[in-house]
Structure formats: structure tokens, C-alpha cells
C-alpha positions as CSV (number, residue, x, y, z in Angstrom):
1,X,-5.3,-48.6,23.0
2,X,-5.7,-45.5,22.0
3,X,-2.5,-44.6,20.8
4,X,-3.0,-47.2,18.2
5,X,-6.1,-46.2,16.7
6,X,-4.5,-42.7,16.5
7,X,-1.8,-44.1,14.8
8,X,-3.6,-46.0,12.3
9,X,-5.8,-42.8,11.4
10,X,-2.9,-40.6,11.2
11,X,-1.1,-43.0,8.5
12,X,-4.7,-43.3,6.5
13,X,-5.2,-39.6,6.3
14,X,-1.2,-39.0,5.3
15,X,-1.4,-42.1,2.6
16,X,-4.9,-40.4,1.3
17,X,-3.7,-36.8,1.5
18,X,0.0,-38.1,-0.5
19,X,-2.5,-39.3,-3.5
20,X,-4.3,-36.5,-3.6
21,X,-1.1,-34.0,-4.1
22,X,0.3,-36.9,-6.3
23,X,-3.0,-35.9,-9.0
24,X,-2.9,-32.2,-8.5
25,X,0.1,-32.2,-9.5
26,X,0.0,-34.1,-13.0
27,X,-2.9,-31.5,-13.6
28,X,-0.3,-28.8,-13.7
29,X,2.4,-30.7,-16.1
30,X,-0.6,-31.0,-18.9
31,X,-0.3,-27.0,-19.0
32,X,3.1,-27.1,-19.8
33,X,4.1,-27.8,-23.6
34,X,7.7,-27.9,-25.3
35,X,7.9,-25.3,-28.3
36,X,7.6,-27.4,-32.1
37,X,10.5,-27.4,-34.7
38,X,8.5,-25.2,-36.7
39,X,8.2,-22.4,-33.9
40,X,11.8,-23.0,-32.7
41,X,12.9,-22.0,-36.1
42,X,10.3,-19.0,-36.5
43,X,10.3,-17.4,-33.1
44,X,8.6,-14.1,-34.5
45,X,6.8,-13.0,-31.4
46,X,9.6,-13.3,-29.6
47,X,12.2,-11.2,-31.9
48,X,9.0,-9.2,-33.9
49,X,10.4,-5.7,-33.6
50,X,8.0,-3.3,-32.4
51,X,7.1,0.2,-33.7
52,X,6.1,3.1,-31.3
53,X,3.2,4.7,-32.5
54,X,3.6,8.4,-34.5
55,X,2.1,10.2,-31.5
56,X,5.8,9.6,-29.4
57,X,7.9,11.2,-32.0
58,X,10.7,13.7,-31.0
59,X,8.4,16.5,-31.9
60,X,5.4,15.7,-29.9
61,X,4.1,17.0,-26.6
62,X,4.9,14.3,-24.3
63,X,8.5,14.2,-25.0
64,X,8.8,17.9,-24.6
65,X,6.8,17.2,-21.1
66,X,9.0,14.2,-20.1
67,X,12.0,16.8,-20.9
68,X,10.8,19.3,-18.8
69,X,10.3,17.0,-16.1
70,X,13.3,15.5,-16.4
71,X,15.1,19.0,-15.8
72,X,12.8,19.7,-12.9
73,X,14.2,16.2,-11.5
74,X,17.7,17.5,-12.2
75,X,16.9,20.8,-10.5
76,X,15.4,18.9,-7.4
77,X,18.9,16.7,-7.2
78,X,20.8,19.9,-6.7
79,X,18.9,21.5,-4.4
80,X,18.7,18.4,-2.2
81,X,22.7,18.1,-2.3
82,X,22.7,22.0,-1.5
83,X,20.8,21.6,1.5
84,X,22.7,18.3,2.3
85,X,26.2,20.3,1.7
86,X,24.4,22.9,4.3
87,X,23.2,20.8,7.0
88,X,26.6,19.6,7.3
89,X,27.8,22.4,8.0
90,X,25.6,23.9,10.1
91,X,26.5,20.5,12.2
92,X,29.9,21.1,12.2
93,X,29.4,24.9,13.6
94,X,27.0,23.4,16.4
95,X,29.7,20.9,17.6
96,X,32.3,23.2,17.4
97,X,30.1,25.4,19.3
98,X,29.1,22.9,21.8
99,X,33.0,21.3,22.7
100,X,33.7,25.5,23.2
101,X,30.7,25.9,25.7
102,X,32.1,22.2,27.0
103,X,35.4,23.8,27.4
104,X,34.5,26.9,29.1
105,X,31.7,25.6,31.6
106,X,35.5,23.5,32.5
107,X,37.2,26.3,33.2
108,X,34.7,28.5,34.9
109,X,33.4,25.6,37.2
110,X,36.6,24.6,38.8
111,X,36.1,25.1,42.4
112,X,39.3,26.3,43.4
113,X,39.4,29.1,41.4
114,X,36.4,31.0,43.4
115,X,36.9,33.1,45.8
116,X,36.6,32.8,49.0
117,X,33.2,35.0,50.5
118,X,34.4,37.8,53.3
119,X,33.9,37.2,56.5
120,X,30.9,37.9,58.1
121,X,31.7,39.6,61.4
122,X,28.0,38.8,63.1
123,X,28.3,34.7,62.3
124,X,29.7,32.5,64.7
125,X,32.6,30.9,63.4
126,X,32.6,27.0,63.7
């Protein structure tokens, strides 16, 4: 029994809650309006060119600023790709380094290439 009564509440609230996305949503559509004939034909805001203001001429200060920070940028680039170029190196030169010390803990660990100790006249041979 109770099953059904869950069932018949469930489909009550869904039906309700489907009208009441069903009006939010024609509340949105009124904000949205197709442009007129007259301001298809006129579109000056949209193609209005637009003047920078006398104070960002070549002369003034802030281009001479932006220039010198562009150069500083530029100056930053190279150094970056200089100590880039370096670290590969120096990377190179430690695995290089590290296959030699490979390569000769090889050679000097090979046990048959010890010699054998003296013989200790005082020990027991066994």
C-alpha cells in the first residue's frame, strides 16, 4: 500500500515541478528581442570606430614604459633559454659521469680479479 501512495506523490510533485520550469522559462524568452530593420541597417555601435585618447600617443610615457618592459621580457626569454641550454648540459656531463663511475665500479668489483690473501701460518686450515 505504500508503494502506491509513494507513487502517486512522486508523479504529483514531478507534474507540478515540470509547470513550474515550463514558466521560468518563458520569463527568459521576454528578454530576448530580434534587432529592427532600422538598427539592422545602422549598426553604429557595433562598427563605431573608436579613438584612443591623446594621452597613449607614440610620444607619451606609457608607451616608452610598455617598451621598456617589453625589452626587459625579451631580456628575461634569453636568459631563461641560456640557463635551459646550460642545464642540459650540465645533465649530459653528470650521465656521462655516472655510466663512467657505472663502468668502473664493473671492472673493479669483479671477484676474480682479487687476489688471493697470504697464508696465515697460525690458522688452521679447513
Amino acid at each position: 500500500m505504500n508503494i502506491k501512495k509513494m507513487t502517486i506523490c512522486c508523479s504529483a510533485l514531478l507534474l507540478s515541478a515540470n509547470v513550474a520550469w515550463a514558466e521560468d522559462g518563458d520569463e527568459a524568452e521576454s528578454t530576448i528581442r530580434l534587432m529592427g530593420a532600422a538598427e539592422a541597417e545602422l549598426p553604429d555601435a557595433v562598427t563605431k570606430e573608436i579613438s584612443l585618447p591623446a594621452a597613449v600617443t607614440e610620444d607619451s610615457a606609457a608607451v616608452e614604459k610598455a617598451a621598456r618592459g617589453h625589452d626587459k621580457a625579451i631580456e628575461n626569454r634569453q636568459r631563461q633559454e641560456k640557463g635551459l641550454s646550460q642545464a642540459d648540459e650540465a645533465r649530459e656531463r653528470g650521465s656521462d659521469r655516472a655510466d663512467d663511475a657505472h663502468d668502473n665500479r664493473e671492472n673493479r668489483g669483479r671477484s676474480e680479479d682479487r687476489p688471493k690473501p697470504p697464508a696465515n701460518p697460525g690458522r688452521p686450515d679447513g
